[in-house]
N, C-alpha and C positions, 0 to 999 in steps of 0.2 A: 612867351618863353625867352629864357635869356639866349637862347641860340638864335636871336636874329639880333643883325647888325653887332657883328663881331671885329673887332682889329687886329691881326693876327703877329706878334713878333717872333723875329727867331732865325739863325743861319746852320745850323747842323745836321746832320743825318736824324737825330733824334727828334727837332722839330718839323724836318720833311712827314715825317709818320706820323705825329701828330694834329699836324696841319691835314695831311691825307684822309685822317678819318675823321676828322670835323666836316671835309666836304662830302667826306661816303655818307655821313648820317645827318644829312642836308640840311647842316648847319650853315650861317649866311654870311661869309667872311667878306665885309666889303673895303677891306685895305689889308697888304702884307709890309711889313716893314723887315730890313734886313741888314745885317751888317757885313763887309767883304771878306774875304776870305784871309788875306794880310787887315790887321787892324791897330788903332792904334789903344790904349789900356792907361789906364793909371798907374799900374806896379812896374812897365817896363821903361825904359828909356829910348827903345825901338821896336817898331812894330813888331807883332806875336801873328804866327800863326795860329787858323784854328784848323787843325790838323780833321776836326772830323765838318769842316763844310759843306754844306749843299746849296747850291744858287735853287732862288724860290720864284725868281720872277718868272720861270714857264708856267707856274701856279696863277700868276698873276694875271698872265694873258689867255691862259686857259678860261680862268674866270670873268675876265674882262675887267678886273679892277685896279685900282692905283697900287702902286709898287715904289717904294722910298726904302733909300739907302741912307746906314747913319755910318760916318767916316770914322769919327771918333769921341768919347764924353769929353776930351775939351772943346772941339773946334765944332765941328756940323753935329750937333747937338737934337735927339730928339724933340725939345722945348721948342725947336726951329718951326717945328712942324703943327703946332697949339692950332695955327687957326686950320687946316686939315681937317685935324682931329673930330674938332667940335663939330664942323658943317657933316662928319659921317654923322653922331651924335649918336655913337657906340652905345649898346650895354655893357658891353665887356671887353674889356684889351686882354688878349691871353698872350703870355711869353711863353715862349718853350727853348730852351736853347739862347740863354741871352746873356750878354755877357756884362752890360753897364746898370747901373741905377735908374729906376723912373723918375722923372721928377715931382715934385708936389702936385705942380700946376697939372702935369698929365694925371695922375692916378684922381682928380677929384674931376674928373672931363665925365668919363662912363657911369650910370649906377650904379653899376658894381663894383667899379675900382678897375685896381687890374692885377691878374689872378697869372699865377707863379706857379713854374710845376717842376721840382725840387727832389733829384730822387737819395732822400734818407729821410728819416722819421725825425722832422722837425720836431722841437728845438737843438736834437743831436748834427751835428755833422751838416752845418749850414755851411756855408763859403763854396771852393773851391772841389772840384775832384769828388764828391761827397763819395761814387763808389770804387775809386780807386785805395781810397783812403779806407774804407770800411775792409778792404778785402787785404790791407795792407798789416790791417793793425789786425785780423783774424777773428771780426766778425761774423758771430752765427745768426745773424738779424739784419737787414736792413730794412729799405721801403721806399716809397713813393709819397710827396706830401704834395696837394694842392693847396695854397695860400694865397694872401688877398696881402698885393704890395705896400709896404712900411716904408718910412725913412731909414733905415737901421738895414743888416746883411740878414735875409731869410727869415725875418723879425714879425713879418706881419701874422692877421689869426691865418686859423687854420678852417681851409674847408672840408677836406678828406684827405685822411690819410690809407695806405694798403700796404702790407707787410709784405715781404717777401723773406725768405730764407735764404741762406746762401751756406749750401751742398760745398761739401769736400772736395767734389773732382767740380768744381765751378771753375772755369777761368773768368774774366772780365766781359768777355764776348755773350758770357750764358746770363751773367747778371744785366749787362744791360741790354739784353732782348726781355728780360723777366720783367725788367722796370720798368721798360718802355711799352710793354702790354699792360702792365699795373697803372701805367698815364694814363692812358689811350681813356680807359674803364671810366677812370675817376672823370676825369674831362668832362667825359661825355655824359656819366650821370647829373655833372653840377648844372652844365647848359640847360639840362633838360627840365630843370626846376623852374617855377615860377619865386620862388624865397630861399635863402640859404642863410643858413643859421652859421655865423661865424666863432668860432672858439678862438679867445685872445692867448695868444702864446703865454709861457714864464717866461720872462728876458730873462732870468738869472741864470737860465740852466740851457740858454743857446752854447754851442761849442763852434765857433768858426775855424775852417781850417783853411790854411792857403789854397791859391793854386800852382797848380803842376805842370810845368814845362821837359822835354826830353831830358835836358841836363839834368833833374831829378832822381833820373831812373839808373844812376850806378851804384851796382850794389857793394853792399859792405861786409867783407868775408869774414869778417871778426862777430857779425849775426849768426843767431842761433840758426840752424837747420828749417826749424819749421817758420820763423821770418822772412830767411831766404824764397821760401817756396812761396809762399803768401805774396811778396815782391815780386818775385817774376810772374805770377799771375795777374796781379792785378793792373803789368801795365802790358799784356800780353796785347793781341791784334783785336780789335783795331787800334791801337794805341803804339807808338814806337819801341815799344821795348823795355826791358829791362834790359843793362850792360856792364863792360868790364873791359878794363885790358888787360892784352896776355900779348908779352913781348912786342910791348910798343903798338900794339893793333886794337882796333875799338870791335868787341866782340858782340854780337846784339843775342840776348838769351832770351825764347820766347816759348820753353818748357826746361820743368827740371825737376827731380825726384830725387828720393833718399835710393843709393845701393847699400845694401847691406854685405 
């Protein structure tokens, strides 16, 4: 089965959870790879927090296996790591929680490549933020895509996808506890196959959106009412806020309703 000899990537609360239940359902993860907490990125000029990290190496010594940190995609580069890689001689590299590019040489290492877990209905809403952005622009749809890494942003096929809905009185908190049991699912049924039948995306009709930093989140009072409310939900807790000033003070707004 493809759940042995696993190489696990990923730094956020959302891949702690899914890393958690790869080892509950005695799958065989023999390296965690991870990035720090301050990093450095492509789009900034100075390092970016990620506000939702989780350090993985007590996973690692739980398990008793190798634990690698990557600094950043220009300098300490995953590629660093090629010969690693190959001596585990993985079926699968699963990301969860990842914030750089695989390179060639890695994704052609495992049999299976290396499998991506994406929460919106690829080819919609690839890039950056996918459920902040979903609940921003007042979508009644999202989802959860597993994928098999491309050159390209969220480009590659698809292995499973699961829908989720996203409820009126939803904040940000309720969608990605939904998504993140919507992972967990798919994950776990793809390992548990012995073949997986890969579905090639349409590039034409991927939609990438940025990502989103604090600064993003001030709102603009010249929006309609029910944008407004979609806004401050969708960067509600755990996420910094939506915000505003009001006489010179940064106000952080993290519910809001129509009065009539």
């Amino acid at each position: 089965m493809i759940k042995e000899n696993i190489i696990f990537l990923g730094s956020t609360r959302f891949s702690e959870k899914i890393l958690k239940s790869l080892i509950k359902n005695n799958c065989n993860i023999k390296a965690i790879f991870s990035i720090p907490e301050h990093f450095s990125i492509s789009y900034s000029d100075v390092k970016v927090k990620n506000i939702n990290y989780v350090n993985l190496k007590p996973y690692s010594n739980q398990l008793g296996i190798p634990y690698f940190e990557i600094n950043s995609e220009e300098g300490h580069k995953l590629l660093d790591f090629e010969k690693e890689i190959k001596e585990i001689c993985p079926n699968v590299i699963i990301a969860a929680g990842w914030f750089y590019m695989i390179p060639k040489k890695i994704r052609q290492i495992p049999r299976h490549g290396v499998w991506c877990l994406h929460a919106s209905l690829l080819p919609n809403y690839a890039g950056g933020a996918p459920l902040v952005w979903a609940m921003i622009n007042g979508e009644k749809e999202t989802g959860v895509t597993l994928f098999r890494a491309d050159s390209g942003v969220d480009d590659g096929d698809i292995i499973l996808q699961k829908k989720i809905k996203i409820k009126e009185r939803y904040k940000i908190k309720d969608l990605v506890k939904k998504s993140t049991k919507a992972a967990k699912k798919i994950v776990l049924k793809a390992v548990n196959q012995n073949e997986i039948i890969y579905k090639p995306q349409d590039k034409s009709k991927i939609k990438i959106f940025p990502q989103r930093s604090p600064i993003d989140g001030e709102i603009d009072w010249s929006w309609d009412s029910k944008t407004i409310i979609n806004f401050v939900k969708a960067q509600s807790k755990p996420y910094p806020g939506a915000w505003t000033i009001i006489n010179g003070k940064k106000i952080t707004l993290w519910d809001i309703s129509i009065q009539n």
